[in-house]
Jmol script that loads the backbone (N, CA, C; Angstrom):
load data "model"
ATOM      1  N   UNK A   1       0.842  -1.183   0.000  1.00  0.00           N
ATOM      2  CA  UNK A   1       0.000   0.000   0.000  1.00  0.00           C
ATOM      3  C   UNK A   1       0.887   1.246   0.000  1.00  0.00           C
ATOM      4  N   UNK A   2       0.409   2.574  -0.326  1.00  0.00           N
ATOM      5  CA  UNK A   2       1.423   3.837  -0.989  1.00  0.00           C
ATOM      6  C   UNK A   2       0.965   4.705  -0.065  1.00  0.00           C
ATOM      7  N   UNK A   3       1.661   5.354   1.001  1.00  0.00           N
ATOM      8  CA  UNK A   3       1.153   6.318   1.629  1.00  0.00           C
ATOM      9  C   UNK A   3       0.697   7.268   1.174  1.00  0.00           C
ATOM     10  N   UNK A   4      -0.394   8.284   1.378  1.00  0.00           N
ATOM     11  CA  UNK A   4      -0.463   9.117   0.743  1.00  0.00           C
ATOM     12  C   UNK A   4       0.780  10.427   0.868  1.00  0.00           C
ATOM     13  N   UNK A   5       1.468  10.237   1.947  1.00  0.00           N
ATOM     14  CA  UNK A   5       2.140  11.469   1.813  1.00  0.00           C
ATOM     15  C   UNK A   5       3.591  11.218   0.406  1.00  0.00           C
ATOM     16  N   UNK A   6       3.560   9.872   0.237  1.00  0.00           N
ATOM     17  CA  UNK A   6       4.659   9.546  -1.222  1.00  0.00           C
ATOM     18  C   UNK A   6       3.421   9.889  -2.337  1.00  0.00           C
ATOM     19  N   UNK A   7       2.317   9.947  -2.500  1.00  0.00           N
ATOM     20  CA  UNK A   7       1.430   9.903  -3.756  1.00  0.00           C
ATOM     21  C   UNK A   7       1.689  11.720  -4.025  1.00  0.00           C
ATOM     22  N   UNK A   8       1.375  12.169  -2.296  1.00  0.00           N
ATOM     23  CA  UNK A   8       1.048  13.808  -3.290  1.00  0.00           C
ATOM     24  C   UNK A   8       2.554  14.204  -2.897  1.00  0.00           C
ATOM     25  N   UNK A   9       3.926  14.158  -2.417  1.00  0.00           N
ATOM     26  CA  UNK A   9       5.185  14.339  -2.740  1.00  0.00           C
ATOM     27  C   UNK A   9       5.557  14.318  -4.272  1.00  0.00           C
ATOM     28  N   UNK A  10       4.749  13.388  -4.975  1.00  0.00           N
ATOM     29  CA  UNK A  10       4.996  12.954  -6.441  1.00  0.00           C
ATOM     30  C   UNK A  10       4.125  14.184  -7.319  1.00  0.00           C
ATOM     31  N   UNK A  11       3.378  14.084  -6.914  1.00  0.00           N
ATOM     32  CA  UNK A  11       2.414  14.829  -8.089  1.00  0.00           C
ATOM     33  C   UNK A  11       2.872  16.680  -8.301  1.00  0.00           C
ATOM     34  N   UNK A  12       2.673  16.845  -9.301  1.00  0.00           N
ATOM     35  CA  UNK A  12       3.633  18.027  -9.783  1.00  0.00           C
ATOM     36  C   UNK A  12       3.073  19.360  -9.841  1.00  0.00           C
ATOM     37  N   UNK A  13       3.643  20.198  -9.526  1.00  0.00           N
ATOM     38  CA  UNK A  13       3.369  21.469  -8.305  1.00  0.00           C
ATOM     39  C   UNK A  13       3.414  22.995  -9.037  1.00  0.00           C
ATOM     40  N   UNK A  14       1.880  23.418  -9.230  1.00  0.00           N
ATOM     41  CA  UNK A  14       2.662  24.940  -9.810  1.00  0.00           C
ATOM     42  C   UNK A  14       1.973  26.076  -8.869  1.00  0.00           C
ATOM     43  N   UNK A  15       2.359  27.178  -9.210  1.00  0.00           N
ATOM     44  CA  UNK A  15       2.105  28.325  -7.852  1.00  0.00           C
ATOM     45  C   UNK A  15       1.566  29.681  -9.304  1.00  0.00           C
ATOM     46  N   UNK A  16       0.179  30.287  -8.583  1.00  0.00           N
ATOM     47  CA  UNK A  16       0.180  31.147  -9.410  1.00  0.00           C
ATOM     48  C   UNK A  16      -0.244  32.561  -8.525  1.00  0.00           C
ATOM     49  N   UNK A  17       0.149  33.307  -9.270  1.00  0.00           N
ATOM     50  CA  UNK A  17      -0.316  34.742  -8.718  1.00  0.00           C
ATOM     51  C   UNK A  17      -1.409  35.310  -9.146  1.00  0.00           C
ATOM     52  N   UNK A  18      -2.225  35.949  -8.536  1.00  0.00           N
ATOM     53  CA  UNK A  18      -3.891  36.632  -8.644  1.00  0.00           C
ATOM     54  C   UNK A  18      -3.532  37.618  -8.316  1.00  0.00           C
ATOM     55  N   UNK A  19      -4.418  38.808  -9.193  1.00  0.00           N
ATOM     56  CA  UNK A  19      -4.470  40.430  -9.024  1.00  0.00           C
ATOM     57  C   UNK A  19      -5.317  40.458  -7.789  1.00  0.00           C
ATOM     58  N   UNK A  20      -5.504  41.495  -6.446  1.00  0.00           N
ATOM     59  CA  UNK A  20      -6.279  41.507  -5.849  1.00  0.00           C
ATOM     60  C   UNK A  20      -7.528  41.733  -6.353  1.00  0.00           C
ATOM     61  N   UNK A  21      -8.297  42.325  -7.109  1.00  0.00           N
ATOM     62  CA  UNK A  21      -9.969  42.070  -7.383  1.00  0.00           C
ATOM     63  C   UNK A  21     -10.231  40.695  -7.559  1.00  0.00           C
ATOM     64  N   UNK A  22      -9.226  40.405  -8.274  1.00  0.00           N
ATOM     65  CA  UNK A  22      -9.529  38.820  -8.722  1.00  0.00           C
ATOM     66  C   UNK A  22      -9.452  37.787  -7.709  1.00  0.00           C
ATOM     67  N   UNK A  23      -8.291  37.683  -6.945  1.00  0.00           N
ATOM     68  CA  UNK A  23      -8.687  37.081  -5.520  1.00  0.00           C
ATOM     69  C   UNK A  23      -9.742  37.350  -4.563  1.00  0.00           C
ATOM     70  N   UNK A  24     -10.159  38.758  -4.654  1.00  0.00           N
ATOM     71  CA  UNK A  24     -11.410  38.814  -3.732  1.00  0.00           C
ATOM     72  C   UNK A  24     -12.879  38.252  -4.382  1.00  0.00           C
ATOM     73  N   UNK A  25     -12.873  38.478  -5.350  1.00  0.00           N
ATOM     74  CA  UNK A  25     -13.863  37.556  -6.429  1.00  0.00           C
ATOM     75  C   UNK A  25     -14.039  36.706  -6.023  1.00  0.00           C
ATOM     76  N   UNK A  26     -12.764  35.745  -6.173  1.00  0.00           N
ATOM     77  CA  UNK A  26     -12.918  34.272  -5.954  1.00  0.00           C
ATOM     78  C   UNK A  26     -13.038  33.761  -4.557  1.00  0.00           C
ATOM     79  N   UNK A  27     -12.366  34.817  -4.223  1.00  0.00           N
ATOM     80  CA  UNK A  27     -12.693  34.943  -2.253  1.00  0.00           C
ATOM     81  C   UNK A  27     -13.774  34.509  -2.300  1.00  0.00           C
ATOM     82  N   UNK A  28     -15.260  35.564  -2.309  1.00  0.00           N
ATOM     83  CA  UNK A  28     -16.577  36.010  -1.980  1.00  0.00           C
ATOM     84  C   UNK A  28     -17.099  34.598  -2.923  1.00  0.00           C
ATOM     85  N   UNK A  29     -16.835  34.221  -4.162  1.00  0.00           N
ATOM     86  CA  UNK A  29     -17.427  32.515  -4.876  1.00  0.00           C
ATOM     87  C   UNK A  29     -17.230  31.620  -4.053  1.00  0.00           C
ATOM     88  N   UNK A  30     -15.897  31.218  -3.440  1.00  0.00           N
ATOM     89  CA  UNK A  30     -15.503  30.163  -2.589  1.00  0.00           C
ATOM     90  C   UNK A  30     -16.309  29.965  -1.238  1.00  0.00           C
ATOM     91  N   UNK A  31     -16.579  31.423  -0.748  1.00  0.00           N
ATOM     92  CA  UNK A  31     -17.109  31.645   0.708  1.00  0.00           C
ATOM     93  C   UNK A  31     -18.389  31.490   0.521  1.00  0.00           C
ATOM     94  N   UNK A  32     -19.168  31.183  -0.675  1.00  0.00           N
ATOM     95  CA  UNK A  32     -20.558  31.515  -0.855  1.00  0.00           C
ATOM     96  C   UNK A  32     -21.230  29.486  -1.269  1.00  0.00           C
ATOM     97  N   UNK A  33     -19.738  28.984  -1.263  1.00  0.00           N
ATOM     98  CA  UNK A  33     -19.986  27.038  -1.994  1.00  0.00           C
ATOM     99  C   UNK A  33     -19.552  26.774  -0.720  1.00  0.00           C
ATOM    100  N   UNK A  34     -18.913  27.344   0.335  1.00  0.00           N
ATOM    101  CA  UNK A  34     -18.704  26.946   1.667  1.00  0.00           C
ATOM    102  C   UNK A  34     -17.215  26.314   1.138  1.00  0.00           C
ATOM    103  N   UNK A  35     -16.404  26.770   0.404  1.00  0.00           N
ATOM    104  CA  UNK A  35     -15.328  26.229   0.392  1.00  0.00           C
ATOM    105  C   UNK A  35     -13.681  26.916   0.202  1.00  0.00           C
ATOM    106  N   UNK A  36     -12.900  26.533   0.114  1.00  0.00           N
ATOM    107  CA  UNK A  36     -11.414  27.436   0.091  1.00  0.00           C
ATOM    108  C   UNK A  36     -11.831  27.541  -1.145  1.00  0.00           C
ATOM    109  N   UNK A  37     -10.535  28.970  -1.665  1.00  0.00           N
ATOM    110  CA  UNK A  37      -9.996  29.408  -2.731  1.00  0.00           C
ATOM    111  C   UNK A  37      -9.241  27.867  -3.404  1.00  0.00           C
ATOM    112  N   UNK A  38      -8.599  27.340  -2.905  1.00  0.00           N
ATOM    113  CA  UNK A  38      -7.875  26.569  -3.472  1.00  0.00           C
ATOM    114  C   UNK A  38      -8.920  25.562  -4.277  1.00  0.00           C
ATOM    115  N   UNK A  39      -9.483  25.070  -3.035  1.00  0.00           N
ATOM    116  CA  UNK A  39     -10.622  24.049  -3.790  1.00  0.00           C
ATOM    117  C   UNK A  39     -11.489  24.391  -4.800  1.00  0.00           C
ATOM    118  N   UNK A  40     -11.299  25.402  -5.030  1.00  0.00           N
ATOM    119  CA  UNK A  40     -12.664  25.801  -6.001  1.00  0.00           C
ATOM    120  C   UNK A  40     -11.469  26.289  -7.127  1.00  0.00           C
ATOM    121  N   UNK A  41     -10.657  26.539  -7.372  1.00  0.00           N
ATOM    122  CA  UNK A  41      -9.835  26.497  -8.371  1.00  0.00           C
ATOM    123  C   UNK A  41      -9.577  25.121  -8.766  1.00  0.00           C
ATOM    124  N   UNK A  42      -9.472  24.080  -8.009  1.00  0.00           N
ATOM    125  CA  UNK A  42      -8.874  22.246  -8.196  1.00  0.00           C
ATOM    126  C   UNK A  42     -10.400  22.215  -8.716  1.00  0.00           C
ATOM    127  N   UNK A  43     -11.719  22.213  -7.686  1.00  0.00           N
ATOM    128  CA  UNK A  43     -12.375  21.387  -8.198  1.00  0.00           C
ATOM    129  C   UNK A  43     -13.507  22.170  -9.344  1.00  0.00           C
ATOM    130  N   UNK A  44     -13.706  23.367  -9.652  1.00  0.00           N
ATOM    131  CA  UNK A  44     -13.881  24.117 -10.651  1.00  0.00           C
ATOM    132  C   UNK A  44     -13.685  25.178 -12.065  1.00  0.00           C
ATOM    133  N   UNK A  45     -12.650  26.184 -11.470  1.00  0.00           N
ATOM    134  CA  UNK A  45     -11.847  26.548 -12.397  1.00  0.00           C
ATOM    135  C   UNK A  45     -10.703  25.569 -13.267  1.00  0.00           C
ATOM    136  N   UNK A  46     -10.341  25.092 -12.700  1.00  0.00           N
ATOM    137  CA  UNK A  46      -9.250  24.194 -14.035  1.00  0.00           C
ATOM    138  C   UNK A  46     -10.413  23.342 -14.606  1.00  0.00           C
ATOM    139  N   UNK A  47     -11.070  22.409 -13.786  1.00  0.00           N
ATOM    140  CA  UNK A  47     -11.856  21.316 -14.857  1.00  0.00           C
ATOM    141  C   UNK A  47     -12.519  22.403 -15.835  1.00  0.00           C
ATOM    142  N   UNK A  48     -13.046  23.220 -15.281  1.00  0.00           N
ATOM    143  CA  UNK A  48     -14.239  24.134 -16.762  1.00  0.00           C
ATOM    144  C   UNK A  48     -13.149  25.115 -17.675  1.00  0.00           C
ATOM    145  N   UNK A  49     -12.009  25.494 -17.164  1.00  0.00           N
ATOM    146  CA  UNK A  49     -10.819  25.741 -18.291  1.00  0.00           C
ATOM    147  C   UNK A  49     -10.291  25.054 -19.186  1.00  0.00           C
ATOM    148  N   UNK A  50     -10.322  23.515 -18.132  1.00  0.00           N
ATOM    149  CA  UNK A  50      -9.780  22.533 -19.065  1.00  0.00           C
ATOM    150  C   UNK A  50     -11.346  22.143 -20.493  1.00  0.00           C
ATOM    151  N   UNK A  51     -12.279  21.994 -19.699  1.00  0.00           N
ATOM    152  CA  UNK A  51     -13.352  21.904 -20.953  1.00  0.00           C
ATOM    153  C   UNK A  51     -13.284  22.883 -22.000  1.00  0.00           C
ATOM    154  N   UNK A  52     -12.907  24.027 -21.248  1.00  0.00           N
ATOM    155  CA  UNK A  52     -13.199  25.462 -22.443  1.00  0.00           C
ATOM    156  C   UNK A  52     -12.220  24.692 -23.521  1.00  0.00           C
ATOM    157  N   UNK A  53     -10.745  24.667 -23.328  1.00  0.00           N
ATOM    158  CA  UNK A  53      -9.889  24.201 -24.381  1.00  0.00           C
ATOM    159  C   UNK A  53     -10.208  23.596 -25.140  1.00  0.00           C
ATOM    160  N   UNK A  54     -10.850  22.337 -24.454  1.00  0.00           N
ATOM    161  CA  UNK A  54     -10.964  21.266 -25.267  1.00  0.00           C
ATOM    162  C   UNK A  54     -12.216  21.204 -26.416  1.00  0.00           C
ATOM    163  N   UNK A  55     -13.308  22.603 -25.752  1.00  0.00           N
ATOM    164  CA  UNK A  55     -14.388  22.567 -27.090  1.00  0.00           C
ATOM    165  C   UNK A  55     -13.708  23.826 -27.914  1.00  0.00           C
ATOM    166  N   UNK A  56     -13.203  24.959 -27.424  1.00  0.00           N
ATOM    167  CA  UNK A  56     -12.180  25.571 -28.250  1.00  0.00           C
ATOM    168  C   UNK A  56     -11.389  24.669 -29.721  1.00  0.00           C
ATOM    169  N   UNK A  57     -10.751  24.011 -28.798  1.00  0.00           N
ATOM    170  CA  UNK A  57      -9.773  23.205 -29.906  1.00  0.00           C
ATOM    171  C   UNK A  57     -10.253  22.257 -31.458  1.00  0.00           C
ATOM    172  N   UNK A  58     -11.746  21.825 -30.444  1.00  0.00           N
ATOM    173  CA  UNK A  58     -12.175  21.246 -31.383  1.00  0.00           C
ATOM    174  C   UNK A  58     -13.625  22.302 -32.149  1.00  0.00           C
ATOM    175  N   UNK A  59     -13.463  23.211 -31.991  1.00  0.00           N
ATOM    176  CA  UNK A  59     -14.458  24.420 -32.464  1.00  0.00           C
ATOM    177  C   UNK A  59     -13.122  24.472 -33.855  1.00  0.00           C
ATOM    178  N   UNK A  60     -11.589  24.855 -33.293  1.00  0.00           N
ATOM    179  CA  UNK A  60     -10.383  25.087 -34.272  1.00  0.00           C
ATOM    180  C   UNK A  60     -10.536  24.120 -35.409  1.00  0.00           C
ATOM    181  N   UNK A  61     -10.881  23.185 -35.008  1.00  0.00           N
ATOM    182  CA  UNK A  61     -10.368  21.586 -35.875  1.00  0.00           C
ATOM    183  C   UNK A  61     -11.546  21.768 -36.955  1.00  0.00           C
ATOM    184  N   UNK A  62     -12.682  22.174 -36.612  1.00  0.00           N
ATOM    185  CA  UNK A  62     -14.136  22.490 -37.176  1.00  0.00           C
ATOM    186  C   UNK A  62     -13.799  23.189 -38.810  1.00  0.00           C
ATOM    187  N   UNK A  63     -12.865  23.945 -37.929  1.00  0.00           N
ATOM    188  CA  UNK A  63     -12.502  25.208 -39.211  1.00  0.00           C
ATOM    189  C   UNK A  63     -11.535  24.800 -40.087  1.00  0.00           C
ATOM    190  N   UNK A  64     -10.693  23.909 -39.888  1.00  0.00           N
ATOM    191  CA  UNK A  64      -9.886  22.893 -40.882  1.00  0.00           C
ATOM    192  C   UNK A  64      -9.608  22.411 -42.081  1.00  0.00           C
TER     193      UNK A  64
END
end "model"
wireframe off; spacefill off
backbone 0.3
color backbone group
């Protein structure tokens, strides 16, 4: 069995910076789902960024 503290040691790490309006934004969204800033970037902003791309890309491929 894999501890978790070797699973997330492994997994790969980036750090970003927010303008203050924009952190308080996401402040007042997070505080309103009952949850951190962080979590609501993991469990909302990237997945629906990551979707945007991916119908983006294939909106691109459309035009081909």
């Amino acid at each position: 069995m894999i501890s978790r503290e070797i699973v997330v040691s492994r997994l790969p790490k980036f750090m970003q910076t927010l303008d203050d309006l924009i952190y308080r934004e996401l402040e007042k969204i997070a505080k309103r789902r009952g949850i951190t800033i962080q979590e609501l970037i993991r469990a909302v902003i990237v997945p629906e960024w990551i979707n945007g791309l991916n119908g983006a890309s294939n909106k691109l491929n459309d035009w081909r």
